[in-house]
FIMIDO-218145 format. One record per atom (N, C-alpha, C, CB): chain; residue in one letter; residue number from 0; x, y, z. Coordinates in steps of 0.2 Angstrom, whole numbers, always signed. Each point is the difference from the previous one (the first is absolute). Glycine has a CB too. Layout:
! FIMIDO-218145
r ch: A aa: A i: NUM u: X v: Y w: Z
...
***
This chain:
! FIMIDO-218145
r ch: A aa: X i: 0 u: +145 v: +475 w: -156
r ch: A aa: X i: 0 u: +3 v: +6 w: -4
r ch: A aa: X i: 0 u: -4 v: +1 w: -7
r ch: A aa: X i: 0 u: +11 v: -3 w: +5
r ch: A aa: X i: 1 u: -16 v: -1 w: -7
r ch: A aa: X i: 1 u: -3 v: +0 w: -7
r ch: A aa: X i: 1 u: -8 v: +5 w: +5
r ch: A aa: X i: 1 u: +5 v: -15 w: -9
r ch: A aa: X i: 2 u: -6 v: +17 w: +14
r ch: A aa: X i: 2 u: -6 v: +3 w: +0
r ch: A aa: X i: 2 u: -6 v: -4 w: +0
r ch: A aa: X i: 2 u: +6 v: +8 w: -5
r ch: A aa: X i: 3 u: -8 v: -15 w: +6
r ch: A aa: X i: 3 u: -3 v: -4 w: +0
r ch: A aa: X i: 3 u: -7 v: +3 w: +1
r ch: A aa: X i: 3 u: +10 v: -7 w: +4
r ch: A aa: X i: 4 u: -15 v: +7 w: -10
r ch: A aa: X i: 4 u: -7 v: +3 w: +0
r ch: A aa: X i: 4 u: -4 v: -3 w: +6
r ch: A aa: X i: 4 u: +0 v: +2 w: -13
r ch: A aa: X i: 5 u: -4 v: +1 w: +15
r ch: A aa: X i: 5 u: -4 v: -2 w: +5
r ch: A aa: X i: 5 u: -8 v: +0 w: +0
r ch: A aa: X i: 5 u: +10 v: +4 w: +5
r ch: A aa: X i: 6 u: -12 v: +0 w: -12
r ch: A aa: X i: 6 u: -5 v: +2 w: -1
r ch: A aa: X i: 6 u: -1 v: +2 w: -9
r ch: A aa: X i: 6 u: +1 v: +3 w: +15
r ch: A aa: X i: 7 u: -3 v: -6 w: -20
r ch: A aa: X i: 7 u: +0 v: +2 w: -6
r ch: A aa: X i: 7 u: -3 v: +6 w: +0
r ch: A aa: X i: 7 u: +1 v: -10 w: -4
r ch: A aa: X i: 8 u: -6 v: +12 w: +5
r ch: A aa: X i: 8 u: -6 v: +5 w: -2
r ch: A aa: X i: 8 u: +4 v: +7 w: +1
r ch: A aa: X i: 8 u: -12 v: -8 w: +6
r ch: A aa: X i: 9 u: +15 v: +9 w: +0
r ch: A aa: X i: 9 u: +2 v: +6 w: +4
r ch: A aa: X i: 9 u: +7 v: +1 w: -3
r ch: A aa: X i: 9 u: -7 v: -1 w: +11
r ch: A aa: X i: 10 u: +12 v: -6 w: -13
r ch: A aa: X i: 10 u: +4 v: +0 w: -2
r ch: A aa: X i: 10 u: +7 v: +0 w: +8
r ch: A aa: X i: 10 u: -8 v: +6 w: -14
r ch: A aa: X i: 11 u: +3 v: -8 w: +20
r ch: A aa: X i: 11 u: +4 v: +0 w: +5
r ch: A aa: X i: 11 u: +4 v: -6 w: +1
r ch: A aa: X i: 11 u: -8 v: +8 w: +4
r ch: A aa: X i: 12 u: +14 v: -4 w: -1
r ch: A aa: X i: 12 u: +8 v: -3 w: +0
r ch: A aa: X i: 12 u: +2 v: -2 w: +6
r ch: A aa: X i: 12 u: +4 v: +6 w: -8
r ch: A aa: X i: 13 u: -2 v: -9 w: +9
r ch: A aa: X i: 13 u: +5 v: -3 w: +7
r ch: A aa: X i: 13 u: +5 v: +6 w: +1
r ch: A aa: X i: 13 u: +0 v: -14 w: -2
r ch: A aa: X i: 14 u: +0 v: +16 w: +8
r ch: A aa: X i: 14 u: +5 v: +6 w: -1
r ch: A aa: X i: 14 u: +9 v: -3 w: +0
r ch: A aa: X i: 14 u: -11 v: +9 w: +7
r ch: A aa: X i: 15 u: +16 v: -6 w: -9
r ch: A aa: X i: 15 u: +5 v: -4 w: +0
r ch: A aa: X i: 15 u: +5 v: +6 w: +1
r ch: A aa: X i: 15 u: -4 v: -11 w: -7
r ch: A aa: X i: 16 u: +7 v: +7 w: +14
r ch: A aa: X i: 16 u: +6 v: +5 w: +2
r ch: A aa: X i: 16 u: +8 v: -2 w: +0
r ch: A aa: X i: 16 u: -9 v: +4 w: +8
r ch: A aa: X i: 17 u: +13 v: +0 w: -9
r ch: A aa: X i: 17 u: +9 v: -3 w: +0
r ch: A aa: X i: 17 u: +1 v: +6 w: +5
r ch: A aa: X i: 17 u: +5 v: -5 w: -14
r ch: A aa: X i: 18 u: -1 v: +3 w: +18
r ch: A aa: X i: 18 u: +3 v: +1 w: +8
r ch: A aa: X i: 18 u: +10 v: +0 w: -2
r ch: A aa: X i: 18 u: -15 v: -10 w: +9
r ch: A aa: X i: 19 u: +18 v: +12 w: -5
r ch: A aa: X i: 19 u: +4 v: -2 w: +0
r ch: A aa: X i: 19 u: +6 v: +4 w: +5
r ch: A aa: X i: 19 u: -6 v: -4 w: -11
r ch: A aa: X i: 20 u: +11 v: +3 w: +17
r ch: A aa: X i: 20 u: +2 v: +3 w: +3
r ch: A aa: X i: 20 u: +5 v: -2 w: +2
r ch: A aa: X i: 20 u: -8 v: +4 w: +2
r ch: A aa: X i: 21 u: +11 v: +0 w: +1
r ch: A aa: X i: 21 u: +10 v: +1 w: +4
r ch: A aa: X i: 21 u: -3 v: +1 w: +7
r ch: A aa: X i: 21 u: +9 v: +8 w: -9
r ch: A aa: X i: 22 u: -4 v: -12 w: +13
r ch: A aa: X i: 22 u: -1 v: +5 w: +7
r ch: A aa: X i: 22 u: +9 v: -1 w: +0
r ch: A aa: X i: 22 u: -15 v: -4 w: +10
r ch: A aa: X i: 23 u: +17 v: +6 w: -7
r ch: A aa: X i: 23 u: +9 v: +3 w: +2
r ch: A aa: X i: 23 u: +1 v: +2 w: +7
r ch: A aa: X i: 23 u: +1 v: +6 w: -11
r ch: A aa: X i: 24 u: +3 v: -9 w: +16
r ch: A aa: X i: 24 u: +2 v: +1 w: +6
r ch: A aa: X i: 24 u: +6 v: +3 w: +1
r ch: A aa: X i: 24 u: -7 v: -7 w: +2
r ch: A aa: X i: 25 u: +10 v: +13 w: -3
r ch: A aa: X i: 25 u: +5 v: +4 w: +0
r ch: A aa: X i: 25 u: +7 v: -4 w: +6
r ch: A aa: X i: 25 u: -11 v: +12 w: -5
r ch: A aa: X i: 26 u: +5 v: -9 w: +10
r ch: A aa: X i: 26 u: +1 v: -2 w: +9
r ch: A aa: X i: 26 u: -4 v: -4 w: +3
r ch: A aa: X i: 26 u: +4 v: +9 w: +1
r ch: A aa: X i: 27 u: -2 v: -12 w: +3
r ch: A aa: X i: 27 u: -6 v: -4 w: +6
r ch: A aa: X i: 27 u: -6 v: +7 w: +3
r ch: A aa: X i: 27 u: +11 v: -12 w: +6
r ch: A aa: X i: 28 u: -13 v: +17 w: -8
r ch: A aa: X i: 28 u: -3 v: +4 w: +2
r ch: A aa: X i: 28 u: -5 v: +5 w: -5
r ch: A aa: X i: 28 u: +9 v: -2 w: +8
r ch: A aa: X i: 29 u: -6 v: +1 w: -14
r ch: A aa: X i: 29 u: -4 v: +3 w: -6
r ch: A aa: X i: 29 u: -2 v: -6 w: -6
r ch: A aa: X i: 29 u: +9 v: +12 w: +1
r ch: A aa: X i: 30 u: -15 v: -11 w: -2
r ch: A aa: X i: 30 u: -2 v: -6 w: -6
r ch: A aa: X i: 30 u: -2 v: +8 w: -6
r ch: A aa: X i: 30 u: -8 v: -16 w: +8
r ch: A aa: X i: 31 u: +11 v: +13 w: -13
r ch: A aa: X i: 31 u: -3 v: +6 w: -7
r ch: A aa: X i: 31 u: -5 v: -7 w: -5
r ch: A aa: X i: 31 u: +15 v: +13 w: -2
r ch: A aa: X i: 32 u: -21 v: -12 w: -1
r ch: A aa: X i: 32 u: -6 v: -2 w: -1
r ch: A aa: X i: 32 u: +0 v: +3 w: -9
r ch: A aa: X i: 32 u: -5 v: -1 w: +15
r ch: A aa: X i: 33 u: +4 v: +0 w: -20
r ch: A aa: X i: 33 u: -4 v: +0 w: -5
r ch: A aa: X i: 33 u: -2 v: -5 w: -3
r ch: A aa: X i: 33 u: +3 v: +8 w: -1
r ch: A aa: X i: 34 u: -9 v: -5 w: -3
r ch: A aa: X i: 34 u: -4 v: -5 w: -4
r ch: A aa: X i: 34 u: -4 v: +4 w: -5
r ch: A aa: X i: 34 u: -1 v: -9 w: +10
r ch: A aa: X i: 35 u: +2 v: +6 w: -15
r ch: A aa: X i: 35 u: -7 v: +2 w: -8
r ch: A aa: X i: 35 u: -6 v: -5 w: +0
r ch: A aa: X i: 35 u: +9 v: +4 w: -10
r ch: A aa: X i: 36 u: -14 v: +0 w: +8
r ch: A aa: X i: 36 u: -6 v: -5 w: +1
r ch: A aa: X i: 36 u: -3 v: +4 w: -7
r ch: A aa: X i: 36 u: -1 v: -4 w: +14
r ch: A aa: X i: 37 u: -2 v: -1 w: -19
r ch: A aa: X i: 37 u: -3 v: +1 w: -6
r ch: A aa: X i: 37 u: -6 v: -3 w: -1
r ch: A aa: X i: 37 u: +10 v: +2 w: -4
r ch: A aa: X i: 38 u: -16 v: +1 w: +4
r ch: A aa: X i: 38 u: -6 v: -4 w: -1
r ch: A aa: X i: 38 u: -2 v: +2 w: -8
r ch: A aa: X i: 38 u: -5 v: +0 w: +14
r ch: A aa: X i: 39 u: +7 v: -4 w: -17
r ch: A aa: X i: 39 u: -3 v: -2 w: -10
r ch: A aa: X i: 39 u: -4 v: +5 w: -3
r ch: A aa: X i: 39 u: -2 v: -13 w: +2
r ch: A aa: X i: 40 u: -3 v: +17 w: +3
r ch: A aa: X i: 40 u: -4 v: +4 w: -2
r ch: A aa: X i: 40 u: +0 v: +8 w: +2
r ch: A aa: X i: 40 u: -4 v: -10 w: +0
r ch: A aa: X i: 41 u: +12 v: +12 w: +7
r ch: A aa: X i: 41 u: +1 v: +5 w: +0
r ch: A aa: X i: 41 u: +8 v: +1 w: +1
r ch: A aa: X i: 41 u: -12 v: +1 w: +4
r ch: A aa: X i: 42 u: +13 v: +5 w: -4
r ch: A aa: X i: 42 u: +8 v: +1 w: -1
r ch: A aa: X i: 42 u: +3 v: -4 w: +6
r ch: A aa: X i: 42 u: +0 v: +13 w: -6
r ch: A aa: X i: 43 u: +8 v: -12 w: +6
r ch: A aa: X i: 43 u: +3 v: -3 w: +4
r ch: A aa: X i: 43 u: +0 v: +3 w: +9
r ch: A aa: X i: 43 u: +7 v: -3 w: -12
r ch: A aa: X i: 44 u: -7 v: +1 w: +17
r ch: A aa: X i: 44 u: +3 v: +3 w: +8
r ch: A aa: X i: 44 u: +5 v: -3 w: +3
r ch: A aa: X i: 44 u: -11 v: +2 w: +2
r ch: A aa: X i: 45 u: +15 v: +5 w: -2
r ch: A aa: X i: 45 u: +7 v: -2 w: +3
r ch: A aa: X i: 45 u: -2 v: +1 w: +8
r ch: A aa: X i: 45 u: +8 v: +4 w: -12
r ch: A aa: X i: 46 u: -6 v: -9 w: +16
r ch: A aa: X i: 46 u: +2 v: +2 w: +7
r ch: A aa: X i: 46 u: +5 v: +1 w: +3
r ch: A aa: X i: 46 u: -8 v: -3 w: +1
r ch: A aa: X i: 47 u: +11 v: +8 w: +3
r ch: A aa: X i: 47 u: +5 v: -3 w: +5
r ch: A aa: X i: 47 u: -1 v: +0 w: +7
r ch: A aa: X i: 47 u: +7 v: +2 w: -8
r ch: A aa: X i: 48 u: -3 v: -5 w: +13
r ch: A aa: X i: 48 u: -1 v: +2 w: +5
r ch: A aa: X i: 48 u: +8 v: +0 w: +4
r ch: A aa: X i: 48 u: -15 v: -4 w: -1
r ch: A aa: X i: 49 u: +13 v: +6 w: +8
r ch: A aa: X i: 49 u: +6 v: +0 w: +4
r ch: A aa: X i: 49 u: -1 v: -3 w: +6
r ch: A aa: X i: 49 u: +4 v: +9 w: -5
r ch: A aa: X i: 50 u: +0 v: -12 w: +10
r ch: A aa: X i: 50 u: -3 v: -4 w: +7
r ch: A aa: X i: 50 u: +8 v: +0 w: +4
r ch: A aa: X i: 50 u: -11 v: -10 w: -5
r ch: A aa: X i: 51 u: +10 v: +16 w: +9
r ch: A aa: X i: 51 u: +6 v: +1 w: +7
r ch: A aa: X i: 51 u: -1 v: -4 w: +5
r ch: A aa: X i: 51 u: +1 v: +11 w: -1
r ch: A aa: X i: 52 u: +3 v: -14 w: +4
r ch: A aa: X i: 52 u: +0 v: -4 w: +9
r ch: A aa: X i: 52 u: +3 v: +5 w: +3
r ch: A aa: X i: 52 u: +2 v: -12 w: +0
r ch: A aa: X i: 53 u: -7 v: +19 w: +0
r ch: A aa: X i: 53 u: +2 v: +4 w: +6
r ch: A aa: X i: 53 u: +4 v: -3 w: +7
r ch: A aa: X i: 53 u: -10 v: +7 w: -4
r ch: A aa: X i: 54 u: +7 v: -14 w: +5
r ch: A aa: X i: 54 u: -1 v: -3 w: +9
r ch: A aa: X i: 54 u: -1 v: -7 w: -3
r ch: A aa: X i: 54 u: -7 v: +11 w: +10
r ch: A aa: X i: 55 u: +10 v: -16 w: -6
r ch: A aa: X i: 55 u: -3 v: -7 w: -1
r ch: A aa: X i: 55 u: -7 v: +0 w: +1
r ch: A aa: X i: 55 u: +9 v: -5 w: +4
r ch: A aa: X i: 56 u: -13 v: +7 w: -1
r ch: A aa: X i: 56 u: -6 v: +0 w: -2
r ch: A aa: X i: 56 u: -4 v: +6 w: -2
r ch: A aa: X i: 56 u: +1 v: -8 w: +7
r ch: A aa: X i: 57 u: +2 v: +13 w: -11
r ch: A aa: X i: 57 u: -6 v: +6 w: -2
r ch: A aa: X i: 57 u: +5 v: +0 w: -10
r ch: A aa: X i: 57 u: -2 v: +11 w: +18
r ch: A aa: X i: 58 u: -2 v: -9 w: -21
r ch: A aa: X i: 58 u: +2 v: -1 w: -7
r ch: A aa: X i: 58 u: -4 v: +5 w: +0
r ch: A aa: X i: 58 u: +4 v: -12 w: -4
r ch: A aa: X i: 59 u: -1 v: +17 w: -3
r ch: A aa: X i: 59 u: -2 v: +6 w: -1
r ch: A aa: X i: 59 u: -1 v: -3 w: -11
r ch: A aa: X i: 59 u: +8 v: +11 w: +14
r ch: A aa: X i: 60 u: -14 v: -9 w: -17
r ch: A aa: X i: 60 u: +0 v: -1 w: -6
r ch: A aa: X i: 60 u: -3 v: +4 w: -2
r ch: A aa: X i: 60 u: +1 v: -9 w: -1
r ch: A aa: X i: 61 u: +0 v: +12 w: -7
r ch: A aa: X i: 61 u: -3 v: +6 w: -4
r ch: A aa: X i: 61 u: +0 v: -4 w: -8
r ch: A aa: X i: 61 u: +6 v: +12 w: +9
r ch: A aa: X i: 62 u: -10 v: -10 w: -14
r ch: A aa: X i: 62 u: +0 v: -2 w: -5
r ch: A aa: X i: 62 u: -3 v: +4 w: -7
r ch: A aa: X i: 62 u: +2 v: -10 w: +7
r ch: A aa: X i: 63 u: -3 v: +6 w: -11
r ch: A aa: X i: 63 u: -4 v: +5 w: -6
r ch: A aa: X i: 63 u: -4 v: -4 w: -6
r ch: A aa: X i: 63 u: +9 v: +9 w: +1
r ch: A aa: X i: 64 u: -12 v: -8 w: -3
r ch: A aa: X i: 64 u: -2 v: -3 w: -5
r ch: A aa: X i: 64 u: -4 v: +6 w: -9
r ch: A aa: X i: 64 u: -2 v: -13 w: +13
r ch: A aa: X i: 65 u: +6 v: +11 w: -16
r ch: A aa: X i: 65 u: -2 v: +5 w: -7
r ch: A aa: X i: 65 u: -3 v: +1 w: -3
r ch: A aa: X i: 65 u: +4 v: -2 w: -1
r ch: A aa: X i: 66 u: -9 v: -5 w: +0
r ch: A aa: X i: 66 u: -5 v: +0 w: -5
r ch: A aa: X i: 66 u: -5 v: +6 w: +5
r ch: A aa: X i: 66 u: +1 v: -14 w: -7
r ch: A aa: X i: 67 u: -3 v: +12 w: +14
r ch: A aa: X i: 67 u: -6 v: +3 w: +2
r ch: A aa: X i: 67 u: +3 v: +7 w: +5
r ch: A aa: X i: 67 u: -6 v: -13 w: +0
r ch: A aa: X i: 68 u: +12 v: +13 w: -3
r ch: A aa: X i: 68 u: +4 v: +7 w: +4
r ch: A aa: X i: 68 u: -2 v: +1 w: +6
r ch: A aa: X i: 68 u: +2 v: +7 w: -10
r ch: A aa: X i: 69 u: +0 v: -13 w: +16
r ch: A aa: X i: 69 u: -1 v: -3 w: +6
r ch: A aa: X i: 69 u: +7 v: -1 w: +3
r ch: A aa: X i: 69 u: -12 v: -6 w: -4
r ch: A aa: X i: 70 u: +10 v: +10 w: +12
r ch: A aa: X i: 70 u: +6 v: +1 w: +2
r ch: A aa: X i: 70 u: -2 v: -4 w: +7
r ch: A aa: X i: 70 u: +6 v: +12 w: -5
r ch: A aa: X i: 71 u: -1 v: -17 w: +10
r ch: A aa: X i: 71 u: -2 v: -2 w: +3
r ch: A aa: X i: 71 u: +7 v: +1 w: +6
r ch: A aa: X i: 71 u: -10 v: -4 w: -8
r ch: A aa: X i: 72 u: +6 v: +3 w: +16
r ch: A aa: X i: 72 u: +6 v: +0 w: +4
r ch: A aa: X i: 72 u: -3 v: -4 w: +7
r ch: A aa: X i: 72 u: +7 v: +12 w: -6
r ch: A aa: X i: 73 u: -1 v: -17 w: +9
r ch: A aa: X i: 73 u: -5 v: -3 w: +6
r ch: A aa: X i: 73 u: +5 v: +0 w: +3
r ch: A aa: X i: 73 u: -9 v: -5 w: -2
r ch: A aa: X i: 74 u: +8 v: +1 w: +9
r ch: A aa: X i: 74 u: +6 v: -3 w: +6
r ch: A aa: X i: 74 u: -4 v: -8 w: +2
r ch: A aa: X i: 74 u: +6 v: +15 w: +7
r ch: A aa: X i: 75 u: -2 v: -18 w: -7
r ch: A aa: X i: 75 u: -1 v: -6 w: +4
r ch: A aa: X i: 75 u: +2 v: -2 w: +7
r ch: A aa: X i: 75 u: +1 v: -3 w: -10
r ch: A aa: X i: 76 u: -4 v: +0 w: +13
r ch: A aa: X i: 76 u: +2 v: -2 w: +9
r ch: A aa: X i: 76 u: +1 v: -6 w: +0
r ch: A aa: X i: 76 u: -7 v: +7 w: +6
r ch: A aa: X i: 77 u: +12 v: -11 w: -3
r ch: A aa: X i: 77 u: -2 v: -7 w: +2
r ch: A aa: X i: 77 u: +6 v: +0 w: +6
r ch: A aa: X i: 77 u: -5 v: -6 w: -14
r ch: A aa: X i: 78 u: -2 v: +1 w: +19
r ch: A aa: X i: 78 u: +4 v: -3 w: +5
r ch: A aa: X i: 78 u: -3 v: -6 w: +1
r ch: A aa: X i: 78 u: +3 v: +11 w: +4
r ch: A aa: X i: 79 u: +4 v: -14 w: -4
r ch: A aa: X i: 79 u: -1 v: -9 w: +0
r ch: A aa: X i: 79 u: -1 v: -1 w: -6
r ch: A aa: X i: 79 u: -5 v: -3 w: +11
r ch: A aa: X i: 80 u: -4 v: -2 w: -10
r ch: A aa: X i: 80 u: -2 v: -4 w: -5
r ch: A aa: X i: 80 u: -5 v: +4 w: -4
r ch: A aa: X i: 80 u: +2 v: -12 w: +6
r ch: A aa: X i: 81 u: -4 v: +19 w: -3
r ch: A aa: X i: 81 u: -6 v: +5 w: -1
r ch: A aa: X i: 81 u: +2 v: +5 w: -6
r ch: A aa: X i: 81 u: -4 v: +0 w: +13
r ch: A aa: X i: 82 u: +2 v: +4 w: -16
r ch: A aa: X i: 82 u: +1 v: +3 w: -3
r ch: A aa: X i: 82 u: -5 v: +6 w: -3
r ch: A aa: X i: 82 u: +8 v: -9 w: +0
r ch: A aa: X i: 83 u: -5 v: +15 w: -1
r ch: A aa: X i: 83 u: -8 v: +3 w: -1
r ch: A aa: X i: 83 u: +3 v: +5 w: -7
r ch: A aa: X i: 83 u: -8 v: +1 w: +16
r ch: A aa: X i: 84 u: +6 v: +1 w: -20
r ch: A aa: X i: 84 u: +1 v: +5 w: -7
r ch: A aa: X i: 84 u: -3 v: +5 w: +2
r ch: A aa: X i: 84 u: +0 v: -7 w: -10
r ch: A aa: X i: 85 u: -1 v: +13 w: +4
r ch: A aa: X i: 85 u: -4 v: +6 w: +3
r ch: A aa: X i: 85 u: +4 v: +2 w: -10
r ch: A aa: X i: 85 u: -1 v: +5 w: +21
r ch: A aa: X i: 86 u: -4 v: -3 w: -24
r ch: A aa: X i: 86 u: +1 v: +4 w: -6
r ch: A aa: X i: 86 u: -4 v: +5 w: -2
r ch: A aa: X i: 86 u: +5 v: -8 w: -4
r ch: A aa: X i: 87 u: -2 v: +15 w: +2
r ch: A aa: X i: 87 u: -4 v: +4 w: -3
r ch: A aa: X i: 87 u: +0 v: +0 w: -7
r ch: A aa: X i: 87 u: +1 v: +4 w: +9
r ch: A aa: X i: 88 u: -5 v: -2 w: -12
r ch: A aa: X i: 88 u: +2 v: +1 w: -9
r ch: A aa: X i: 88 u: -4 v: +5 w: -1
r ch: A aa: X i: 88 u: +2 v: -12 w: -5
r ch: A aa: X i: 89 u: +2 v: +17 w: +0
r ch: A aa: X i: 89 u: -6 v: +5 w: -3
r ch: A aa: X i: 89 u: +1 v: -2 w: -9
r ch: A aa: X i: 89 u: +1 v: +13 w: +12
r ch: A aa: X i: 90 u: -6 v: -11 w: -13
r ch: A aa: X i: 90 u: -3 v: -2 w: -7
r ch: A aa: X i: 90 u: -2 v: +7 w: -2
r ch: A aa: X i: 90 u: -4 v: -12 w: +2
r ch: A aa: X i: 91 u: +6 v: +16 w: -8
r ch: A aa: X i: 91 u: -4 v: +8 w: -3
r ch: A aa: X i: 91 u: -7 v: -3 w: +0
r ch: A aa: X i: 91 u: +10 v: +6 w: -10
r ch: A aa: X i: 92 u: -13 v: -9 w: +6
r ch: A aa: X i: 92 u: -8 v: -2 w: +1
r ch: A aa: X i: 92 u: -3 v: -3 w: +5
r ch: A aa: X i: 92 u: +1 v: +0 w: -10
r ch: A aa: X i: 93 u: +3 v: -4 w: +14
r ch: A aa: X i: 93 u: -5 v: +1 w: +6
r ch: A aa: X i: 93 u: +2 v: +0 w: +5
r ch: A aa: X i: 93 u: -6 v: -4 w: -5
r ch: A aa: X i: 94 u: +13 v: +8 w: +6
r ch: A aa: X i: 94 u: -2 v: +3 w: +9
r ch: A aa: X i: 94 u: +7 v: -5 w: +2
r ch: A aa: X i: 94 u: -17 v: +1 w: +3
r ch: A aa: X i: 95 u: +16 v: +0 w: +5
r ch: A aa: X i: 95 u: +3 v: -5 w: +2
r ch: A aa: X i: 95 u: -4 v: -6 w: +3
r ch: A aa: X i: 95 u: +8 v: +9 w: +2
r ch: A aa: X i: 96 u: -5 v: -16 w: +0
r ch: A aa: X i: 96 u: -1 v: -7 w: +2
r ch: A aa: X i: 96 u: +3 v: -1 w: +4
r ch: A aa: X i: 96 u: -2 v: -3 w: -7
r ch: A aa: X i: 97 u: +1 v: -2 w: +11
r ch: A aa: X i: 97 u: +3 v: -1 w: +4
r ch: A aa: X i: 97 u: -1 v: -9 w: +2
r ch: A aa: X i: 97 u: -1 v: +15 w: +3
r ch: A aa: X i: 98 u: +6 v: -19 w: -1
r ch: A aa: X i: 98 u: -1 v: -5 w: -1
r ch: A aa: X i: 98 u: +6 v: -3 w: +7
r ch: A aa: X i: 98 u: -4 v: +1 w: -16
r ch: A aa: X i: 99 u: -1 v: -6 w: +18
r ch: A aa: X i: 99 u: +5 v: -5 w: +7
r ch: A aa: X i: 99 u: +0 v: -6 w: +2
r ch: A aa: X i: 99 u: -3 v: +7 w: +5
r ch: A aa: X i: 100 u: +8 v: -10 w: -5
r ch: A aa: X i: 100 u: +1 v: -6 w: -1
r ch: A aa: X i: 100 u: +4 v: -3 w: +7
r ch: A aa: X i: 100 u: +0 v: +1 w: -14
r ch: A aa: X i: 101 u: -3 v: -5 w: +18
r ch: A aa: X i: 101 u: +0 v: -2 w: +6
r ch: A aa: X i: 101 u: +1 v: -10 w: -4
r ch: A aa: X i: 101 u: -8 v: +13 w: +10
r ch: A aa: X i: 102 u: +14 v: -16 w: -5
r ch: A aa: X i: 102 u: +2 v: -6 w: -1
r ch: A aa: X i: 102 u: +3 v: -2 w: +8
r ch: A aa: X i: 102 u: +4 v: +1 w: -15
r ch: A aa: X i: 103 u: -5 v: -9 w: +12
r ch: A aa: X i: 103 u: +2 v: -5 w: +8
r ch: A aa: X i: 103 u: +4 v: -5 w: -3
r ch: A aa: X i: 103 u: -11 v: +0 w: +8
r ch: A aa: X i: 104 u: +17 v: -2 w: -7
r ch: A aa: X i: 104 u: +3 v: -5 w: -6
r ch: A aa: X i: 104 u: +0 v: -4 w: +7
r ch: A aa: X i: 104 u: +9 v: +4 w: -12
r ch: A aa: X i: 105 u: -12 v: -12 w: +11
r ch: A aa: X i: 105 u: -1 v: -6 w: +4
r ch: A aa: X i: 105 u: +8 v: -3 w: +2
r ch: A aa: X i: 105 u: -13 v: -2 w: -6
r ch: A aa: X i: 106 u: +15 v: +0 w: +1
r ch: A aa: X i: 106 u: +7 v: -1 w: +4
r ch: A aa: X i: 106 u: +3 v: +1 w: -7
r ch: A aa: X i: 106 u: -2 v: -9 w: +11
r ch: A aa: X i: 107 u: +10 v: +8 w: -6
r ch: A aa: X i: 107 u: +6 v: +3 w: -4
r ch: A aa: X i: 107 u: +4 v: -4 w: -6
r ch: A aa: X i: 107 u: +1 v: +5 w: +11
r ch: A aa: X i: 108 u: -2 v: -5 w: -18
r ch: A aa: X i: 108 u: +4 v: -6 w: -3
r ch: A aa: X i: 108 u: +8 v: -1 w: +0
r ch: A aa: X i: 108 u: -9 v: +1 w: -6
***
């Protein structure tokens, strides 16, 4: 939290971040998500997000984030122990992204 120097000459800093979030489960079918995030050297980012159990195995999510006026929205799959994400995000400066997250959980706790 002090910024711990890393480098006298440049005056370069450890970068230091504070995080902090809610999730909320209304129903066994809706999760509502935020969080702020503040890095010491730029303004604050608020995020929220949303996550529907359209189906035991298909989940629908959409979300946002402030600082980078970043919208995002995906669906998840899962069958059995597999699972697969899919998210889009668009961003005003750079476009849309796209991001995919494929899992295997080994066994059940």
């Amino acid at each position: 939290m002090n910024q711990a120097r890393l480098a006298a000459y440049e005056d370069e800093r450890v970068p230091t971040v504070l995080k902090a979030g809610l999730s909320y489960r209304p129903t066994s079918k809706l999760m509502l998500n935020v969080e702020t995030e503040k890095d010491v050297e730029q303004d604050a980012d608020f995020k929220a997000g949303i996550e529907y159990q359209l189906l035991e195995a298909l989940a629908l999510r959409a979300g946002f984030a402030s600082l980078v006026e970043q919208t995002t929205a995906g669906v998840g799959f899962k069958a059995g122990r597999f699972q697969i994400d899919y998210a889009a995000a668009w961003q005003s400066a750079l476009g849309l992204s796209q991001h995919v997250g494929v899992s295997l959980q080994w066994a059940k706790k």
